[in-house]
VEXBATOR-944706 format. One line per field, with one value per residue (C-alpha): residue number from 1; residue in one letter; y, x, z. Coordinates in steps of 0.001 Angstrom, whole numbers, always signed. Each point is the difference from the previous one (the first is absolute). Layout:
<pts>
num = NUM / ...
residuo = a / ...
py = Y / ...
px = X / ...
pz = Z / ...
</pts>
This chain:
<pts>
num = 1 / 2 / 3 / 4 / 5 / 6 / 7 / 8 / 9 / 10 / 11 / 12 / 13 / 14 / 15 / 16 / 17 / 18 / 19 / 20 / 21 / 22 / 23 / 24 / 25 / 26 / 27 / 28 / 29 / 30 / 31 / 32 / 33 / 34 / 35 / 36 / 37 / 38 / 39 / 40 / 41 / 42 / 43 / 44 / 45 / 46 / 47 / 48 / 49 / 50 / 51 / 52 / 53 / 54 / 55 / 56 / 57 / 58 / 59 / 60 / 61 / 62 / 63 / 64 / 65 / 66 / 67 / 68 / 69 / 70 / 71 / 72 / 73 / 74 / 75 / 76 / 77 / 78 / 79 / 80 / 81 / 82 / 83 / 84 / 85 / 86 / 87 / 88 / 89 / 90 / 91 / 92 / 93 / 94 / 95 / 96 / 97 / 98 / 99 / 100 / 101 / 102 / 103 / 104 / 105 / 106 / 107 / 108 / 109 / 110 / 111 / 112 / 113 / 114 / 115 / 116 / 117 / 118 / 119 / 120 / 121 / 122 / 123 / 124 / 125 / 126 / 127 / 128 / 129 / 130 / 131 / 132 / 133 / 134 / 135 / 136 / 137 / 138 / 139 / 140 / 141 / 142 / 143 / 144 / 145 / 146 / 147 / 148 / 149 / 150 / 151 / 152 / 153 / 154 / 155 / 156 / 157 / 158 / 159 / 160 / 161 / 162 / 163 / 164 / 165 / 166 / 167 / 168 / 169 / 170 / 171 / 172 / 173 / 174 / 175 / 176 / 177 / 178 / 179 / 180 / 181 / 182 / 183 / 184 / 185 / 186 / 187 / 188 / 189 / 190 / 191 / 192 / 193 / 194 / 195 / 196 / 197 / 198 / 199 / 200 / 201 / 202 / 203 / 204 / 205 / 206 / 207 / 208 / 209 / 210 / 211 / 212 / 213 / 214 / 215 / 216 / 217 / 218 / 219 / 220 / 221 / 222 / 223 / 224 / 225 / 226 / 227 / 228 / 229 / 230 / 231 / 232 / 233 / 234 / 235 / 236 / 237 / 238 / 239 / 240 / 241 / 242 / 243 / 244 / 245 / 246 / 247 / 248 / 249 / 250 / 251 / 252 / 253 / 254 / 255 / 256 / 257 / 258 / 259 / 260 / 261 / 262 / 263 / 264 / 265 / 266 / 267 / 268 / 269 / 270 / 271 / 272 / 273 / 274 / 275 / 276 / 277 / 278 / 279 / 280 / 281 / 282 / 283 / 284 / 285 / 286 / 287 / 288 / 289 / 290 / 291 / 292 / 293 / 294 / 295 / 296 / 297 / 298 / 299 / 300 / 301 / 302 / 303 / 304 / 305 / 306 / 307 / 308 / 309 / 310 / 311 / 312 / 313 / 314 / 315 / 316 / 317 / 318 / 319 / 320 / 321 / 322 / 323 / 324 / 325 / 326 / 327 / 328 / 329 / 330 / 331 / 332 / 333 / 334 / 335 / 336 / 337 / 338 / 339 / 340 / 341 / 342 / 343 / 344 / 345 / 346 / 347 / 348 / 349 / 350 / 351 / 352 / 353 / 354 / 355 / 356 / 357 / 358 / 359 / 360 / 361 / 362 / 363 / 364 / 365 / 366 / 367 / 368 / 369 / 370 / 371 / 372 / 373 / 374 / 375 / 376 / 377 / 378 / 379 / 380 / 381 / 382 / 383 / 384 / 385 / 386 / 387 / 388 / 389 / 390 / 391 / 392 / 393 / 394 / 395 / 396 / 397 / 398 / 399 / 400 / 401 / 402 / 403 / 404 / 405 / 406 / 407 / 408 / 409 / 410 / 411 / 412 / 413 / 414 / 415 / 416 / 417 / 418 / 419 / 420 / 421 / 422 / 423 / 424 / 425
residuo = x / x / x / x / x / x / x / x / x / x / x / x / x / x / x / x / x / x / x / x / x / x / x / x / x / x / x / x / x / x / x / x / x / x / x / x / x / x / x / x / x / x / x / x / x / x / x / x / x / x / x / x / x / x / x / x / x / x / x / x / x / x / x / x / x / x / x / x / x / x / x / x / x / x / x / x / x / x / x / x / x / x / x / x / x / x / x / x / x / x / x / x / x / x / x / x / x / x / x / x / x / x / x / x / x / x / x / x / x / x / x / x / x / x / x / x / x / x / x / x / x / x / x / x / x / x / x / x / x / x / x / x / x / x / x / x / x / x / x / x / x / x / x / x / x / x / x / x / x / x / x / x / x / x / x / x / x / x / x / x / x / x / x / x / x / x / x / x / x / x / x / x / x / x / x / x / x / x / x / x / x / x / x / x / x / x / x / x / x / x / x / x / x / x / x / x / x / x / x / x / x / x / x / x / x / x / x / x / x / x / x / x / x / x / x / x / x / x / x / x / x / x / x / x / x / x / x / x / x / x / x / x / x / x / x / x / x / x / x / x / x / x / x / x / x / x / x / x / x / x / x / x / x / x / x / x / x / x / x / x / x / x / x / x / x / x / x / x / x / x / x / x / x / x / x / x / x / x / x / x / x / x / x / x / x / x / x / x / x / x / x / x / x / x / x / x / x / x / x / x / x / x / x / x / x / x / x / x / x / x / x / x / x / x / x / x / x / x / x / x / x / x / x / x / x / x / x / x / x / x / x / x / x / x / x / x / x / x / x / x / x / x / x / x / x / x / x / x / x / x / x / x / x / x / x / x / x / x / x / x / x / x / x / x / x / x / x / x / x / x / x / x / x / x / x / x / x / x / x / x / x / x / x / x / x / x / x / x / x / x / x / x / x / x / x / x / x / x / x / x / x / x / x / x / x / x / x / x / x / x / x / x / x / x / x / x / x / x / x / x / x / x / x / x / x
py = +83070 / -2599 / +495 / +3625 / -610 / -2790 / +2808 / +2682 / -2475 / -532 / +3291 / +644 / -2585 / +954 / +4001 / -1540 / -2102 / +2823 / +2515 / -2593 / +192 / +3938 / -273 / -2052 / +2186 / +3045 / -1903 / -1208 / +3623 / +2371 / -1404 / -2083 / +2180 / +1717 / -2768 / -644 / +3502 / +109 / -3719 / +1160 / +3257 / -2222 / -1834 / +2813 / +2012 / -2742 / -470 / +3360 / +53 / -436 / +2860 / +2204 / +913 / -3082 / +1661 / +2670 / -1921 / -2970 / +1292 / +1476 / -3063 / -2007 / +2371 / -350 / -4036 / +344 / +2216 / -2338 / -3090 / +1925 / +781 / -3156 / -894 / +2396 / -1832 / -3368 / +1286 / +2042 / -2502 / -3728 / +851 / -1590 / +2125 / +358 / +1052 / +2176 / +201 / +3091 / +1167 / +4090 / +1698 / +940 / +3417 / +1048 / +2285 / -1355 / -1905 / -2879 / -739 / +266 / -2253 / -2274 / -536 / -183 / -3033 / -1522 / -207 / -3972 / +1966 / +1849 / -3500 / -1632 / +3051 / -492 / -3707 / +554 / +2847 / -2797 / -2580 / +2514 / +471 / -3138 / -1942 / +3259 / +731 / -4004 / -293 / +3524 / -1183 / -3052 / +780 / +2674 / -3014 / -2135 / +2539 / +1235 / -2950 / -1826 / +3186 / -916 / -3158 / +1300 / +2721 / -2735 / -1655 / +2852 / +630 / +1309 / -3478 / +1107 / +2890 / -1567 / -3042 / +2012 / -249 / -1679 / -3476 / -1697 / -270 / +2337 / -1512 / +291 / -1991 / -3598 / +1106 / +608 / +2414 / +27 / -138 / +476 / -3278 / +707 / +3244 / -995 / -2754 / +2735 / +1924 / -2484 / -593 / +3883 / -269 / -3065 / +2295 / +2900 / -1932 / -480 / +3170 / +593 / -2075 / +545 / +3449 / +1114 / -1946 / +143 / +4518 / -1527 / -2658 / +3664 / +1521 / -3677 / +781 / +3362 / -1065 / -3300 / +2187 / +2958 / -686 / +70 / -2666 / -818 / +2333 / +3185 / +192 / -414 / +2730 / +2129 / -931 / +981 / +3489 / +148 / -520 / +2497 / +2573 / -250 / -179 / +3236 / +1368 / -506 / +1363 / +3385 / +274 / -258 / +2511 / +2179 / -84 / +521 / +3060 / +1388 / -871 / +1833 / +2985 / +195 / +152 / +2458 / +2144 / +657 / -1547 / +1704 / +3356 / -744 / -722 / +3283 / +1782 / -1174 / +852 / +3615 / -6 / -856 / +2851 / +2176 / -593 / +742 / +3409 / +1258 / +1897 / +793 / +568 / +936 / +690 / -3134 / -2285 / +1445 / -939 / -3341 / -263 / +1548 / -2914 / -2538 / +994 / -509 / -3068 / -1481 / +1101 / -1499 / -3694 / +226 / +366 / -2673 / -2098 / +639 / -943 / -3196 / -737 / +974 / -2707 / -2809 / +194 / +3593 / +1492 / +895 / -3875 / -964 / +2602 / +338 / -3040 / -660 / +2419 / +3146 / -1113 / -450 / +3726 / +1452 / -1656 / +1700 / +3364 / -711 / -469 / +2464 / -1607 / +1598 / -3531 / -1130 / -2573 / -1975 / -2617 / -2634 / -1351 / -1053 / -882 / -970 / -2788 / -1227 / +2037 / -2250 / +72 / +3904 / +805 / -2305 / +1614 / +3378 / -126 / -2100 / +3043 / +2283 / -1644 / +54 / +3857 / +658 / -1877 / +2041 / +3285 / -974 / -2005 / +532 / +3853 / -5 / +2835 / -1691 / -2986 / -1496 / -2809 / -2241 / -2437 / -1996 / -2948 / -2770 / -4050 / -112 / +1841 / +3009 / +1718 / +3342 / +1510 / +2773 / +1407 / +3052 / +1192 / +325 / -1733 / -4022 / -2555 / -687 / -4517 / -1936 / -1221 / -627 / +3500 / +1972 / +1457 / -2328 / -2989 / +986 / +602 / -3228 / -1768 / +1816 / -530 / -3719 / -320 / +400 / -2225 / +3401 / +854 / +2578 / +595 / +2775 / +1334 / +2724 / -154 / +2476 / +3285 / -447 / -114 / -2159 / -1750 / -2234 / -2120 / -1643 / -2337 / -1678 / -2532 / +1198 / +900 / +3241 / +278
px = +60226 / +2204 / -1005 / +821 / +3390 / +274 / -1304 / +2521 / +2779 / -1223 / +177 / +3362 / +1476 / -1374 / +976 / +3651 / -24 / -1307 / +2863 / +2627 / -1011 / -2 / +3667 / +1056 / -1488 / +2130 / +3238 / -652 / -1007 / +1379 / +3592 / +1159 / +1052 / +2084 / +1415 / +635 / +1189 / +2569 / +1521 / +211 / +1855 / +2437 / +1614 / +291 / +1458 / +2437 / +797 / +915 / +2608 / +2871 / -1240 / +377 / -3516 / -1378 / +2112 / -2400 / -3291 / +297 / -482 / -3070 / -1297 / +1260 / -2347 / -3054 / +727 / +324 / -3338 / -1968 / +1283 / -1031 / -3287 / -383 / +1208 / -2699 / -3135 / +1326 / -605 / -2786 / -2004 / +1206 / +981 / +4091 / +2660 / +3406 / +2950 / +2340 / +3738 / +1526 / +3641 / +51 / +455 / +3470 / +1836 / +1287 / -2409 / +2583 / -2105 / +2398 / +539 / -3532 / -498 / +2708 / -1458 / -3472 / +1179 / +2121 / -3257 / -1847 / -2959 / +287 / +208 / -2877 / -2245 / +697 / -558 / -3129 / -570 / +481 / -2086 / -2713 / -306 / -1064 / -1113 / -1170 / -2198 / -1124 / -714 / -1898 / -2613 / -895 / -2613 / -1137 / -259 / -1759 / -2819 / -782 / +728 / -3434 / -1845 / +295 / -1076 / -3445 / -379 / +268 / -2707 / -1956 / -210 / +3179 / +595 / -2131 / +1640 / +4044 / -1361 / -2111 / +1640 / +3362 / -98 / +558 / -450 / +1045 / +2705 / -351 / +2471 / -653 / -3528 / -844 / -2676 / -2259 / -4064 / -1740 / +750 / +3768 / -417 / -1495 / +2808 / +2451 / -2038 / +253 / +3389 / +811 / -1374 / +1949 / +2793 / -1658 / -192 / +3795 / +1207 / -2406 / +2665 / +3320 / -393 / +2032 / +2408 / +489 / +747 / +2476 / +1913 / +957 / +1245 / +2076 / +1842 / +583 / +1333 / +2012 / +1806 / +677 / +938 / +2988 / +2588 / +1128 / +3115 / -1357 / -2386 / +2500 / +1761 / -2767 / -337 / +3375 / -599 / -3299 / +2081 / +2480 / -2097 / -2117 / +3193 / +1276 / -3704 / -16 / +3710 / -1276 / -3147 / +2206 / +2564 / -3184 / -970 / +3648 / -243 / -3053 / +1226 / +3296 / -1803 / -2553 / +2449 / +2578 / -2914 / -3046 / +354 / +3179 / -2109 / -2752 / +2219 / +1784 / -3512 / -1469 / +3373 / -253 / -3803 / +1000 / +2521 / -2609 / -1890 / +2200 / +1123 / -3556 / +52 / +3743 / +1514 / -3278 / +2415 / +1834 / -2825 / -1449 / +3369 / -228 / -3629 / +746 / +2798 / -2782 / -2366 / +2821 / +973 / -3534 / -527 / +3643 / -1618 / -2759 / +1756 / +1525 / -2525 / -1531 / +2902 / +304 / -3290 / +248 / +3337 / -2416 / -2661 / -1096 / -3487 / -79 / +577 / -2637 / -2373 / +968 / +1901 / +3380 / +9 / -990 / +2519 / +2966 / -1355 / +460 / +3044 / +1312 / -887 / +1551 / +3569 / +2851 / +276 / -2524 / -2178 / -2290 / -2964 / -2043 / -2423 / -2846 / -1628 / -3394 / -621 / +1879 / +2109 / -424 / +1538 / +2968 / +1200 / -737 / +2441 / +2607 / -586 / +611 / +2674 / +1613 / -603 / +1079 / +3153 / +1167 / -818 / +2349 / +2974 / -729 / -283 / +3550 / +2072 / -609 / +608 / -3279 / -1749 / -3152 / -2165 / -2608 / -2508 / -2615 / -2315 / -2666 / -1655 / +129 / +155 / -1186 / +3494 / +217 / +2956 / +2119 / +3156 / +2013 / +2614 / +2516 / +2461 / +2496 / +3757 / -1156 / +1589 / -2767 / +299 / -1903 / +2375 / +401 / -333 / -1638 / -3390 / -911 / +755 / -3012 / -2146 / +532 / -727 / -3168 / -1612 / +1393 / -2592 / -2811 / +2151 / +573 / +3666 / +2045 / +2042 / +2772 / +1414 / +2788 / +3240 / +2949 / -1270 / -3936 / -2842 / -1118 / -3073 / -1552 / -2755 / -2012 / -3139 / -2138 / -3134 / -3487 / -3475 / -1287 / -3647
pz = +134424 / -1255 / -4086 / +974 / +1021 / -3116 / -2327 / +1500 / -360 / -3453 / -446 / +1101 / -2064 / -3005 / +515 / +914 / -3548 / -1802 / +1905 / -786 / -3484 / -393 / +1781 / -2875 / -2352 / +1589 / +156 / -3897 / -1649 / +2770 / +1706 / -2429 / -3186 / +2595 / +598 / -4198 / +222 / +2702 / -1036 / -3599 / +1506 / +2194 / -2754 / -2548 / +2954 / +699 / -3503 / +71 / +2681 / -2173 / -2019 / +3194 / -206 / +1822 / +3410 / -283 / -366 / +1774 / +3480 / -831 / -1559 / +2963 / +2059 / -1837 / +21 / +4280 / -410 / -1783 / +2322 / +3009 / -1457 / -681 / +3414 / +1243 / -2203 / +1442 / +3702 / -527 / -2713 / +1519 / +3274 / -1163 / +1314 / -2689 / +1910 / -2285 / +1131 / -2305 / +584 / +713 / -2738 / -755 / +1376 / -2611 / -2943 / -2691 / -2366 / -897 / +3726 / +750 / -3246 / +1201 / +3773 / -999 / -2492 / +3280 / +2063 / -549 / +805 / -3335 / -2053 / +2009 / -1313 / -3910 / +511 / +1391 / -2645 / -2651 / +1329 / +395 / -3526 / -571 / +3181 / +1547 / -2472 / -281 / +3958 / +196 / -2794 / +1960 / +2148 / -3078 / -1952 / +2557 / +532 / -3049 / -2137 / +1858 / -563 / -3645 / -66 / +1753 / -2270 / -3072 / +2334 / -103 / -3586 / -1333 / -1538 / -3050 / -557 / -186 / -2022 / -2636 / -3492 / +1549 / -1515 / +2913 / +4298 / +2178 / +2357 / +3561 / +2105 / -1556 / -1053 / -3285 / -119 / -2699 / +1056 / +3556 / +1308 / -182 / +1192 / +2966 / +633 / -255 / +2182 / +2555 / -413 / +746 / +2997 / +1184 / -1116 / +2383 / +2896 / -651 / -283 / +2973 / +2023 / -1499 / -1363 / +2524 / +348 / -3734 / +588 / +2866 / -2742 / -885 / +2827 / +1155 / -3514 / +1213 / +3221 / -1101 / -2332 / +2074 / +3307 / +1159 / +1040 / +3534 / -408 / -1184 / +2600 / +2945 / -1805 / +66 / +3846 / +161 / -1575 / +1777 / +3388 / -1007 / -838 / +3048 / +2291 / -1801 / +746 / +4175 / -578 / -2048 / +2948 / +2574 / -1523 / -616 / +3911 / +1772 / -2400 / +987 / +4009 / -1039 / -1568 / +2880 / +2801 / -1459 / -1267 / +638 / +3357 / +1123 / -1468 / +2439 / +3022 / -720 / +11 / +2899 / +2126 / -1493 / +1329 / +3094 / +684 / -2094 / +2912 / +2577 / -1938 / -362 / +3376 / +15 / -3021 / -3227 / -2307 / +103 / +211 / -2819 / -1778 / +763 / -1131 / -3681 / +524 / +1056 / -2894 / -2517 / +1637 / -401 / -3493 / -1127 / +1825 / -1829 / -3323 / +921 / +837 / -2966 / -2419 / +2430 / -1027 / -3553 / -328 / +1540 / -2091 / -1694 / +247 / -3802 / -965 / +2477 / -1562 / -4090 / -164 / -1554 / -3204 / +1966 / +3263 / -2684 / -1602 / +3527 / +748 / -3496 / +714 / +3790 / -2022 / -841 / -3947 / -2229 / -717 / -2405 / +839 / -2023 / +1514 / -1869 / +2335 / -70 / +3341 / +3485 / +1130 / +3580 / +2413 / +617 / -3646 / -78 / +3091 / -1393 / -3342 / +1828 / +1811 / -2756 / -2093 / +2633 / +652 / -3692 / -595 / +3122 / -1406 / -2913 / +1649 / +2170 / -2680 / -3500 / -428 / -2353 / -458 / -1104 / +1181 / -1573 / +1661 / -1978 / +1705 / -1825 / +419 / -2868 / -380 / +3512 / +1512 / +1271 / -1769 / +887 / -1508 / +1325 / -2456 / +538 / -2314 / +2542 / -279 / +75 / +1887 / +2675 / +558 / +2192 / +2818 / +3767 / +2342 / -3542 / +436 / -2586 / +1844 / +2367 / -2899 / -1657 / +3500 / +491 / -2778 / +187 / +2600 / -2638 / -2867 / -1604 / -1562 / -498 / -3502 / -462 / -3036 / +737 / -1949 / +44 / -593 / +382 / -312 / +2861 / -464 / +3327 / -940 / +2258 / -115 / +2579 / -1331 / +1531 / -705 / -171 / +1516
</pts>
């Protein structure tokens, strides 16, 4: 029982060296010439600022640098169990690329992820080989053991070189043989560790500092405040809407079935009356029940999810609308509600505000954010600021660290961006 357990734990160990190795191997051939890529792309896009054309490019780069640090983030938790807490600033507002540019620059957070984009061209690359090297470099040594020194010392003037060990007839082969596996048994024990050299790079060079993470605290505080005060908005309005509706509706109805049943025997006529009234009564609660029910949480989201909800909601409006949606699979129900009524709330400053006489809505799904635009031709002019509609919009989807951008100057067109990071399943 006991050499069964050994042999298990054997076993374990050498599927975690051999795992540790194949890690490296991703990180080497599959993650890093991203990472070449993007860092490459972040100083010609900075270079370029001056020009003008850098203000265009550099946010996007900036993006895929906070992708690949949260992937990486993700492969540190998921591979070695080491958590890397990230501290990024909102985006900006504003859709003008030379703010966005500008802000995006202001952010340490920004600066922390080319650093680490520059190590990681080198030391990256250097720390992910390790345990590649220290597994397969002892499987060579027993394959020159096993014959293969005849073959890389035929016609080549000279020994083979294996560590220290010149290689050059069976004897020598053998010594290197037995040197790989001294070299097996330690990559059998630091293996991986050597994958987690990696990821303590990774994490040395991209966590944040003591300040920007009580400022994200801060914003995480304010945005959850702001969320209790939205929910709590949400439920005095569905109180205020049940007692001077449908409630009032049904009190109404069940007083004009009680004198419908004291009329029955006296006055037919009249009690008939009041029953066509009762009827209509009832059917007018029920409508409003129903649209009480649709504002909490609609059916057609529950059902089709967000793409077909914000396609019903269109056809629903008085502004002939246009809707196109990418979407490959759902959010969680949390995002998709915020993402709704987000979406709702924007098309009905449109409809009331703008004078347009045409909407269009896009939603897709890319970098791992879910991303909608509403534009209208209309006059322009729509800003984000205390009492708008788009105040409560920005503070809902604050809840999920989305944000909300606006571009609408003097004359149109208005153009409301907004983008909340998920996972579609």
């Amino acid at each position: 029982m006991n050499t069964d357990t050994k042999s298990g734990g054997r076993g374990s160990r050498t599927r975690e060296m051999v795992l540790a190795a194949v890690r490296g191997l991703v990180l080497a051939l599959a993650v890093w010439p991203w990472t070449v890529v993007v860092y490459c792309l972040a100083l010609v896009s900075l270079t370029l600022i001056p020009l003008g054309v850098g203000l265009v490019t550099t946010p996007w780069v900036v993006r895929a640098a906070r992708a690949l640090a949260d992937n990486r983030r993700d492969l540190a938790r998921r591979w070695c169990g080491m958590h890397i807490p990230s501290a990024y600033r909102p985006l900006p507002r504003t859709a003008n690329p030379a703010r966005r540019t500008y802000a995006l620059l202001q952010d340490p957070a920004t600066w922390r992820d080319l650093r680490w984009l520059m190590a990681d061209t080198v030391a990256g690359l250097v720390t992910a080989l390790l345990p590649v090297v220290l597994v397969c470099y002892p499987l060579e040594g027993l394959a020159l053991a096993a014959g293969l020194w005849r073959v890389v010392t035929d016609g080549s003037g000279g020994p083979y070189w294996y560590a220290f060990v010149p290689v050059g007839d069976r004897t020598t082969a053998l010594a290197a043989g037995a040197l790989a596996v001294l070299l097996l048994v330690v990559a059998d024990r630091y293996a991986v560790n050597a994958l987690g050299v990696h990821f303590r790079l990774t994490r040395g060079l991209l966590t944040p500092g003591r300040a920007e993470l009580a400022e994200r605290v801060k914003v995480l505080t304010d945005t959850r405040r702001d969320a209790v005060d939205t929910s709590a908005a949400e439920l005095r309005r569905i109180e205020r809407d049940l007692h001077d509706g449908a409630q009032a509706r049904l009190v109404a109805m069940g007083m004009d079935l009680g004198t419908i049943e004291l009329l029955l025997d006296k006055d037919p006529e009249k009690a008939r009356q009041l029953l066509a009234q009762a009827r209509q009564s009832s059917a007018e609660a029920l409508a409003e029940l129903r649209d009480l029910v649709r504002g909490i949480h609609p059916p057609v989201l529950a059902e089709r999810g967000l793409g077909d909800a914000v396609r019903a909601l269109a056809l629903r409006l008085p502004v002939p609308t246009e809707v196109a949606v990418e979407l490959p699979g759902r959010a969680g129900a949390p995002v998709e509600s915020a993402a709704y009524f987000a979406v709702s709330e924007v098309l009905t400053n449109a409809v009331k505000h703008s004078g347009a006489d045409r909407i269009w809505a896009d939603l897709h799904h890319a970098e791992g954010h879910l991303r909608i635009s509403v534009t209208d031709n209309g006059r322009g002019g729509a800003a984000i600021g205390a009492g708008s509609g788009l105040a409560g919009v920005e503070r809902r989807l604050g809840t999920f660290d989305g944000v909300l951008a606006v571009s609408s100057p003097a004359g149109g067109p208005t153009m409301v961006t907004m983008e909340i990071p998920c996972a579609l399943s």
